[in-house]
C-alpha positions in Angstrom: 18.8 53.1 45.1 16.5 54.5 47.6 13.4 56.0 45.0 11.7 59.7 45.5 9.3 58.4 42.9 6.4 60.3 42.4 3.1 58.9 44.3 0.3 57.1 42.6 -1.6 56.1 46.1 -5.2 56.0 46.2 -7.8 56.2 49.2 -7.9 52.8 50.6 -12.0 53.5 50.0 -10.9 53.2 45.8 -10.4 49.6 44.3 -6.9 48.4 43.4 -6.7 46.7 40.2 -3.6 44.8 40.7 0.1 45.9 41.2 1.1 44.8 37.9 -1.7 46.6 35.5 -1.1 49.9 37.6 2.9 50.7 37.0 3.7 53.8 35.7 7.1 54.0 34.4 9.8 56.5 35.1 13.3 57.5 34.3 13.5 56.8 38.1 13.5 53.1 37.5 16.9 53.3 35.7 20.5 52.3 36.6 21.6 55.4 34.9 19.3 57.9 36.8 20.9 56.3 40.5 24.5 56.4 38.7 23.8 60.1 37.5 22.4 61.2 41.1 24.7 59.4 43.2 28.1 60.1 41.3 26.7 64.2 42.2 26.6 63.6 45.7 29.4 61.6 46.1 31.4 65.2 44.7 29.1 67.0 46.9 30.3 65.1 49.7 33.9 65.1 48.9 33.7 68.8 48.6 31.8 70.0 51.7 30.6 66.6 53.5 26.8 66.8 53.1 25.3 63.1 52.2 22.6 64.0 50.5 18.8 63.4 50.4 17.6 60.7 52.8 14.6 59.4 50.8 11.1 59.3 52.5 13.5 61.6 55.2 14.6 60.8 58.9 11.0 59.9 60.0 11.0 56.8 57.4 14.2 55.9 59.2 12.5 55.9 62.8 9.4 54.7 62.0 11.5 51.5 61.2 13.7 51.7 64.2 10.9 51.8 66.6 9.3 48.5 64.6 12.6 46.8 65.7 12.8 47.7 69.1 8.9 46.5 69.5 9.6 43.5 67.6 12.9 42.8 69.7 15.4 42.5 66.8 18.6 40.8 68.0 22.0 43.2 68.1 23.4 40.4 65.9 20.9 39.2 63.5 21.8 39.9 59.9 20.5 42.8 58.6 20.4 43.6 54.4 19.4 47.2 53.6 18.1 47.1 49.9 19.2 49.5 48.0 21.4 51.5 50.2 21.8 54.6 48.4 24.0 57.0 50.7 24.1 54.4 53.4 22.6 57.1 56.1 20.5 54.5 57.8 23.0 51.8 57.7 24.6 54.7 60.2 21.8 55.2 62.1 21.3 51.1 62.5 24.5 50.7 63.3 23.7 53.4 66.1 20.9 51.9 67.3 23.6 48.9 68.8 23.1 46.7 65.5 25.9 45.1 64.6 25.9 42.4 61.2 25.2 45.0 58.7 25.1 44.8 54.7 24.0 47.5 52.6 23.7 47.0 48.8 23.2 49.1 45.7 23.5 48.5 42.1 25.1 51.5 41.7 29.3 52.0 41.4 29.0 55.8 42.7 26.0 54.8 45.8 28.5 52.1 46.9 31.4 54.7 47.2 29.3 57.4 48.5 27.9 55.3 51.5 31.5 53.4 52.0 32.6 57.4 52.4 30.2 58.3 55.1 30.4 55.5 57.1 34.0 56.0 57.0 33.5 59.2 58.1 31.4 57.5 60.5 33.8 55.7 62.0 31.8 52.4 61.2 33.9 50.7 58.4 32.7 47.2 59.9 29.4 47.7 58.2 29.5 45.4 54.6 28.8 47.6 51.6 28.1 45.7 48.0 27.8 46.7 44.6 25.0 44.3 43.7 22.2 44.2 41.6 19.5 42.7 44.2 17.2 41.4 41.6 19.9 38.9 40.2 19.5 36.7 43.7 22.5 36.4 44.6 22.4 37.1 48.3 20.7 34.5 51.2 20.9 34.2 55.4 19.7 37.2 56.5 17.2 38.0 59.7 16.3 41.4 58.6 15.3 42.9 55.0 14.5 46.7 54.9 13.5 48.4 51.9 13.1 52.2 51.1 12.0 52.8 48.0 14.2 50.2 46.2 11.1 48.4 45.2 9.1 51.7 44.0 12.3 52.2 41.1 12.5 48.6 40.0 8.9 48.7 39.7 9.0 51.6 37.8 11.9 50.5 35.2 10.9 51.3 31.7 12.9 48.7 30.2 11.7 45.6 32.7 9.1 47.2 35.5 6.7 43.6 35.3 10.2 41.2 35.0 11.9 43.7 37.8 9.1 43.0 40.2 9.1 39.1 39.9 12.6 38.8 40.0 12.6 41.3 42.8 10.0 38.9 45.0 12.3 35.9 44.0 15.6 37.2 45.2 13.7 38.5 48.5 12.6 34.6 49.2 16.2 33.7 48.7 17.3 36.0 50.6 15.2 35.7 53.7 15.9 32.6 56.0 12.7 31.5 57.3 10.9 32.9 60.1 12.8 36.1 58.5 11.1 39.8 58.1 10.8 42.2 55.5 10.1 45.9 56.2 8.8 47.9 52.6 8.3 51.6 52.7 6.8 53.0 49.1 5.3 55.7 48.2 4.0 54.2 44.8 1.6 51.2 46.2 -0.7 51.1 48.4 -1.0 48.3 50.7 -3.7 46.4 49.2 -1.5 46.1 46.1 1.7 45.5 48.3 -0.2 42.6 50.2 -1.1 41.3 46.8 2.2 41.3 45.5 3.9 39.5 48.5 0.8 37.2 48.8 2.8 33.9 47.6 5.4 33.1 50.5 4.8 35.9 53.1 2.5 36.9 55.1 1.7 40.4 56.8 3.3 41.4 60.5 2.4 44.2 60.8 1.3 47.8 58.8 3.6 51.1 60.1 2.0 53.9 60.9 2.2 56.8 58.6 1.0 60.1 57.5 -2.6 60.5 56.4 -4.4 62.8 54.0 -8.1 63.9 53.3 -9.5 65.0 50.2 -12.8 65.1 48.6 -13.7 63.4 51.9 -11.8 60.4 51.5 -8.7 59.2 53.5 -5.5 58.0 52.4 -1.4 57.6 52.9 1.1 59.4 51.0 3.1 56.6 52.1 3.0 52.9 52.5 4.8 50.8 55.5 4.6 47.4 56.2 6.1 44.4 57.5 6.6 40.9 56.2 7.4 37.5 57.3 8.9 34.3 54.7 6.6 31.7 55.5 7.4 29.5 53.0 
């Protein structure tokens, strides 16, 4: 369920009012969006092997990679990407020597679409779930990595403010302590992303990513930072 939502940064010079008074909703927060998008690239890739768009694209990917490797990651910690979508950088983690993998999506066609290219992959030791990550049903993990998941559940119609607090409380349980969260978006900026994870984590670190000017301010198209559970 990795989102392509559409942006809503601001300049880090503008004031943020608070994650929760700024969401915007979207058809992009829906189950049935993922299920409609993912069930057509799972054809496409039964028909000519192409896996589809890698949200925020390859750069996203390394930017997090490189994180790792500075922060020393172990081969073996246990590692949950969030919303897995097509499960491309579950391949290139898996790559990059790591070894306890689980890759999640709420979505029936994502989970057979990623299970299919890391079959083709060779790399059918990597865990793939169907699981809704909001219900909490997942804990022990070293490593959470997040693409965009967070962005779509934010943006649900239905439940965007309920999504978002259910979201932060199955992260907690999910996280042992001393564990790290990495959060790409391209909805929030990271004023509003360090409020939201305020209670029970603290910041690591903020990725580097591209920056824009206009009307002489400066700002991010995208978002990335790092988390730790503290509590």
């Amino acid at each position: 369920m990795e989102a392509s939502a559409a942006s809503t940064h601001r300049s880090d010079s503008e004031e943020d009012s608070g994650l929760d008074d700024d969401v915007h909703t979207s058809q992009l927060g829906t189950k049935e969006y993922w299920e409609d998008t993912y069930q057509r690239e799972l054809e496409t890739f039964k028909d000519i092997g192409d896996v589809g768009e890698i949200w925020f694209g390859e750069e996203s990917m390394s930017r997090v990679l490189k994180w790792m490797d500075t922060a020393n990651i172990p081969e073996d910690a246990a590692i949950l990407d969030i919303g897995t979508g097509n499960g491309a950088f579950l391949v290139e983690l898996a790559k990059h020597g790591f070894r306890n993998l689980t890759g999640i999506d709420y979505s029936a066609a994502s989970v057979e679409l990623a299970k299919s290219v890391l079959q083709a992959e060779d790399l059918t030791h990597v865990n793939i779930k169907e699981v809704d990550f909001c219900r909490g049903e997942l804990e022990g993990f070293d490593v959470c990595i997040d693409k965009g998941t967070f962005d779509a559940i934010s943006l649900n119609p239905d439940r965007s403010l309920q999504g978002t607090h259910l979201y932060l409380r199955a992260l907690k349980g999910a996280l042992k302590d001393g564990g790290v969260f990495s959060i790409t978006s391209c909805n929030w900026t990271k004023q509003q992303l360090l409020d939201r994870f305020s209670q029970g984590f603290e910041l690591v670190q903020e990725l580097p990513t591209p920056t824009f000017q206009f009307g002489g301010k400066t700002g991010n198209s995208v978002t990335a930072l790092v988390f730790k559970r503290v509590c």
